[in-house]
C-alpha positions in Angstrom: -194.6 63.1 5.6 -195.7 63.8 9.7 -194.2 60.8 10.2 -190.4 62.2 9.1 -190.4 64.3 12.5 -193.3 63.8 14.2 -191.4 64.7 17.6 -192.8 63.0 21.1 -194.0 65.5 23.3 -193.4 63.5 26.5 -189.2 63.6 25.3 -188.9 66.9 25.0 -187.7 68.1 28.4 -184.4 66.3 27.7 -183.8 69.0 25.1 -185.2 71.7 27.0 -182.1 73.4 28.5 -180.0 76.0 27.9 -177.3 74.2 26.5 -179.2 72.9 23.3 -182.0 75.6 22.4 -181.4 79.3 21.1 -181.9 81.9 23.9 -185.6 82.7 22.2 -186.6 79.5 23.4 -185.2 79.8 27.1 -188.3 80.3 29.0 -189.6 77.0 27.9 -187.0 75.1 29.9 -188.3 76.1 33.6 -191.4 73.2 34.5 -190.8 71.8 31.0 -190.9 68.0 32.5 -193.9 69.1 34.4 -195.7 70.7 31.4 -194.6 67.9 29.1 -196.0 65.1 31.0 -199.3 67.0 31.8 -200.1 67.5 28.3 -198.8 64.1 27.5 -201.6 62.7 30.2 -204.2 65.0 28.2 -203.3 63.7 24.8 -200.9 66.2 23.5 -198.2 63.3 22.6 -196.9 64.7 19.5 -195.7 67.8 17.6 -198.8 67.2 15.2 -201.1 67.2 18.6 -199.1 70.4 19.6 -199.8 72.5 16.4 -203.8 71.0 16.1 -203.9 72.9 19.4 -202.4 75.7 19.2 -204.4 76.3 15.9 -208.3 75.3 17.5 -208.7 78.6 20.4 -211.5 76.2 22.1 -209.3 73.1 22.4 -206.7 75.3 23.5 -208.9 76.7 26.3 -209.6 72.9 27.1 -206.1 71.9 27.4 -205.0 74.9 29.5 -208.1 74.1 32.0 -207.3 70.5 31.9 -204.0 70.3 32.6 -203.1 74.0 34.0 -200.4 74.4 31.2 -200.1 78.5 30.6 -200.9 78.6 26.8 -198.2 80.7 26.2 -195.8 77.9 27.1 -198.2 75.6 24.9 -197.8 78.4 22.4 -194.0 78.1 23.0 -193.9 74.8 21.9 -195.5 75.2 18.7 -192.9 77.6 17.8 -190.2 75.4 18.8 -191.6 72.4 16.9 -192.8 74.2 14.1 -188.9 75.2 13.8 -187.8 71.9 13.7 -190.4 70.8 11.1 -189.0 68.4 8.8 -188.6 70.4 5.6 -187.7 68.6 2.2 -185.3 69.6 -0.3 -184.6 68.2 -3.6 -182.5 65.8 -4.4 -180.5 67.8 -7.1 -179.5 70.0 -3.4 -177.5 66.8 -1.8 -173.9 67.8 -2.2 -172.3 66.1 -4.5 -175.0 64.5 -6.0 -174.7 63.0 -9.4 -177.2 64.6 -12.0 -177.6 61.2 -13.8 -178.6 59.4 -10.5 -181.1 62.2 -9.8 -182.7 62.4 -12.6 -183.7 58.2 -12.8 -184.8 58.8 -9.1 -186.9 61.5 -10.3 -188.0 59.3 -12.9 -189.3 57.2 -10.5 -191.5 59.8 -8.6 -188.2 60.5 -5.9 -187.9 64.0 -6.1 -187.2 65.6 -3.2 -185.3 63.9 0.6 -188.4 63.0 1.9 -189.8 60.8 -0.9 -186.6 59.2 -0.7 -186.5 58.3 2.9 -189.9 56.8 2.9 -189.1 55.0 -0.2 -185.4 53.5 0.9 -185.8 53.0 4.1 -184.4 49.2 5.0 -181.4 47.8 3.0 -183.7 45.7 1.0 -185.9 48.3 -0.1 -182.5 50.0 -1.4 -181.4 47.1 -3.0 -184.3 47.2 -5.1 -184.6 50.7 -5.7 -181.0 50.6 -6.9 -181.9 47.6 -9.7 -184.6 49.8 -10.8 -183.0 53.0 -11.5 -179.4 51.9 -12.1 -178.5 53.7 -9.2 -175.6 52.3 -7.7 -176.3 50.7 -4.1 -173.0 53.0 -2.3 -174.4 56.0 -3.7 -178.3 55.4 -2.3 -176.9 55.2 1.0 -174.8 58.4 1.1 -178.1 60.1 0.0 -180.3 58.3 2.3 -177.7 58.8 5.0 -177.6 62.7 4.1 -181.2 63.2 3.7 -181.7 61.6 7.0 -179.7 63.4 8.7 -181.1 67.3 7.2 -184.5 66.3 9.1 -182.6 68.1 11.7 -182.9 71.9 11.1 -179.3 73.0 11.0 -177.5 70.3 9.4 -177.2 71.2 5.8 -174.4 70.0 3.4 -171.3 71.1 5.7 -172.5 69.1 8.8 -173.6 66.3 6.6 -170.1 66.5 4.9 -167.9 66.7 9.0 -170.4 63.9 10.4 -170.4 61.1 7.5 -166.6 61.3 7.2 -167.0 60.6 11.2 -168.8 57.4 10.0 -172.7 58.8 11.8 -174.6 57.2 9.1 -178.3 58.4 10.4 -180.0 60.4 12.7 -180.3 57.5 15.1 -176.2 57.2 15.2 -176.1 60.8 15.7 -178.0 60.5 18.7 -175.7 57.8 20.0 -173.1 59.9 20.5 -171.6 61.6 24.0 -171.6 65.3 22.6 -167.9 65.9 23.8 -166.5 62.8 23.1 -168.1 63.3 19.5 -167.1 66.9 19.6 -163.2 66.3 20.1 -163.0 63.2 17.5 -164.9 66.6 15.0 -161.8 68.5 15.8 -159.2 65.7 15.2 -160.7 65.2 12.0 -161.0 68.9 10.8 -157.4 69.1 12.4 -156.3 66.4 9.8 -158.1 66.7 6.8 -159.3 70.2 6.8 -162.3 68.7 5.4 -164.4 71.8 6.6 -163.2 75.3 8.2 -164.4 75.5 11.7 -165.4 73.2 14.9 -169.7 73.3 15.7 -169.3 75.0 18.7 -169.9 72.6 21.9 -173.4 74.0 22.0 -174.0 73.1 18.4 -173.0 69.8 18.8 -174.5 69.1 22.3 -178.1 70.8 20.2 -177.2 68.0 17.0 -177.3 65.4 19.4 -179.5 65.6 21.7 -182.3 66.5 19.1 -181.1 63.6 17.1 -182.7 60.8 19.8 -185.7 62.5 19.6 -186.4 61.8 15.6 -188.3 58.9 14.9 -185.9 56.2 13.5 -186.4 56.1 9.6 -184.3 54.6 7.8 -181.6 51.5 8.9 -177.8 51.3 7.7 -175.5 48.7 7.8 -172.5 49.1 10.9 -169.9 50.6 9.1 
């Protein structure tokens, strides 16, 4: 499943700032469009390429003396990536899911958010999934729409629950949004439906965001 988040390393200095990584992770931001695109140049492009050298000491020593990245920032990285591994959960976890739809996924081999993704990706492919198991077609969707968006570390079932009744249907819509336009329609809709207890903080939704364009674009949804 490398393919569910497997992050571009020539991206990443528009989410290396303050404003959207945790404080452990603030030394990464200084030179971090510098570093990126050396070890972009020196075919580190990906998170995969980051963790295959931050596990191999010699290629490490290679990269460092090829592109004069400290490997301590290289080592920096892998953490940071490593966090934000896609991490599959099953099905049966998807708030609100019905038992009798999970168990004819699972029937069909679909047991856990990644397996779905790869399996539903395009409308058609849902379509048919959806004659197969008797799933209905509305309810494939909302799981293929929540499952997308938990690649993100940090949205779980809440944030799923606040950004769907916003109408974000995917990581890629996620991404599409201004964080404090986005932010204030949150609050108008928590104001009127109380549909969770608090706001993300601007940080959390400026993070959601702007990690959001950097997920490679899975699945496709209709416009709402």
């Amino acid at each position: 499943m490398i393919e569910l988040n497997n992050l571009a390393v020539g991206e990443l200095p528009q989410v290396m700032r303050e404003e959207t990584l945790m404080e452990g992770y603030w030394s990464l931001v200084r030179d971090a469009a510098a570093y990126c695109a050396e070890l972009h140049n020196a075919g580190v492009r990906c998170s995969v390429d980051v963790f295959e050298v931050a596990a191999d000491a010699e290629r490490m020593k290679a990269i460092v003396a090829e592109t004069m990245v400290p490997g301590d920032y290289i080592l920096g990285l892998n953490r940071l990536l490593s966090h934000h591994r896609f991490k599959p959960i099953s099905l049966g976890k998807v708030e609100d899911a019905d038992p009798r739809h999970i168990r004819a996924l699972e029937s069909g081999g679909l047991r856990n958010t990644g397996a779905l993704l790869l399996a539903a990706r395009a409308e058609s492919d849902r379509a048919n999934l959806s004659a197969e198991t008797g799933v209905p077609l509305g309810e494939l969707d909302r799981l293929v729409t929540a499952a997308d968006l938990m690649r993100k570390p940090g949205v779980k079932a809440t944030k799923v629950r606040l950004f769907t009744a916003s109408g974000i249907r995917s990581l890629k819509h996620l991404g599409e949004q201004e964080p404090r336009a986005f932010r204030s329609q949150l609050e108008e809709l928590i104001a009127k439906t109380g549909i969770v207890k608090a706001i993300p903080t601007p940080k959390e939704v400026m993070s959601d965001v702007y990690w959001a364009r950097l997920y490679p674009v899975i699945i496709s949804m209709p416009e709402p």
